[in-house]
C-alpha positions as CSV (number, residue, x, y, z in Angstrom):
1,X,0.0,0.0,0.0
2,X,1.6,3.5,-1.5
3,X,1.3,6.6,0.7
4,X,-2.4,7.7,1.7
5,X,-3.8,11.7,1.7
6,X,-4.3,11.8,5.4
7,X,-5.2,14.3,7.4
8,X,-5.7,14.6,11.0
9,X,-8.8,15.0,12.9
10,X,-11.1,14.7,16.3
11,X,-14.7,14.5,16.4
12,X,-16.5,14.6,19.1
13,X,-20.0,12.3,18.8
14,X,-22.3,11.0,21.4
15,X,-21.6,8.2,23.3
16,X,-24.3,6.2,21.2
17,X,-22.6,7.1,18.0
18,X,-19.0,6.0,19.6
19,X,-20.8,2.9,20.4
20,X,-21.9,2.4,17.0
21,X,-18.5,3.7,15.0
22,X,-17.0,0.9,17.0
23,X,-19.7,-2.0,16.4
24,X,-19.0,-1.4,12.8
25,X,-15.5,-1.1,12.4
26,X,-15.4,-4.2,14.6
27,X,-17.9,-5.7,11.8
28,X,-15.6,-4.3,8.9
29,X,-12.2,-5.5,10.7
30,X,-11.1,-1.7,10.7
31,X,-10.6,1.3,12.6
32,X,-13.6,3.9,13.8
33,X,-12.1,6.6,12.0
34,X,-11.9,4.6,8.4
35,X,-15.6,3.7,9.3
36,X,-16.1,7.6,9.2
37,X,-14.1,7.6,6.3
38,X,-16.6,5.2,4.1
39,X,-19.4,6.8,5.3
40,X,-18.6,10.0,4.6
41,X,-17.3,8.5,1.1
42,X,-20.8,6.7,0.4
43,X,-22.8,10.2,1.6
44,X,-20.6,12.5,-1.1
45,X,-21.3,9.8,-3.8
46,X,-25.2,9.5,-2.9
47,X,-25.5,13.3,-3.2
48,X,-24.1,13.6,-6.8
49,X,-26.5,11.1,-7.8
50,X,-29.5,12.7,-9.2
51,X,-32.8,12.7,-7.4
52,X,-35.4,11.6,-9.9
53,X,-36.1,10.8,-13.6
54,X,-33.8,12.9,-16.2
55,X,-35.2,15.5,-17.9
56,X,-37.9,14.4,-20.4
57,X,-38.6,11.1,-19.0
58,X,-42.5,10.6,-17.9
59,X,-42.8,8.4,-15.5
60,X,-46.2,6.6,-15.2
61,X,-48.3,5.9,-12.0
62,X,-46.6,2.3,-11.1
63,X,-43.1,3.6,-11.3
64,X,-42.3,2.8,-14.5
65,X,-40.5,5.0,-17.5
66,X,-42.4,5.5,-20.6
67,X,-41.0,4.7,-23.5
């Protein structure tokens, strides 16, 4: 593994959320703060996806695209 872009930094979160970070980087076999890391990564990456149909596209009443 090369040289990773890291950057310091602290977080404070509830103790629920602690609790949680650490149930799933126990799950993933990683540390809490790659766990923030992915999910983070997986937010930015939901949010360029675009919301609904594209432009022009009906959709009909059960959900599916017109032709």
């Amino acid at each position: 593994m090369g040289k990773k872009n890291l950057r310091p930094l602290r977080c404070l979160v509830t103790a629920q959320t602690a609790w949680n970070l650490k149930r799933l980087a126990n799950m993933a076999g990683i540390s809490p703060g790659r766990v923030v890391d992915k999910l983070v990564r997986e937010k930015m990456l939901a949010l360029r996806e675009p919301p609904g149909p594209w432009p022009g596209q009906a959709i009909r009443q059960n959900g599916s695209r017109q032709k």
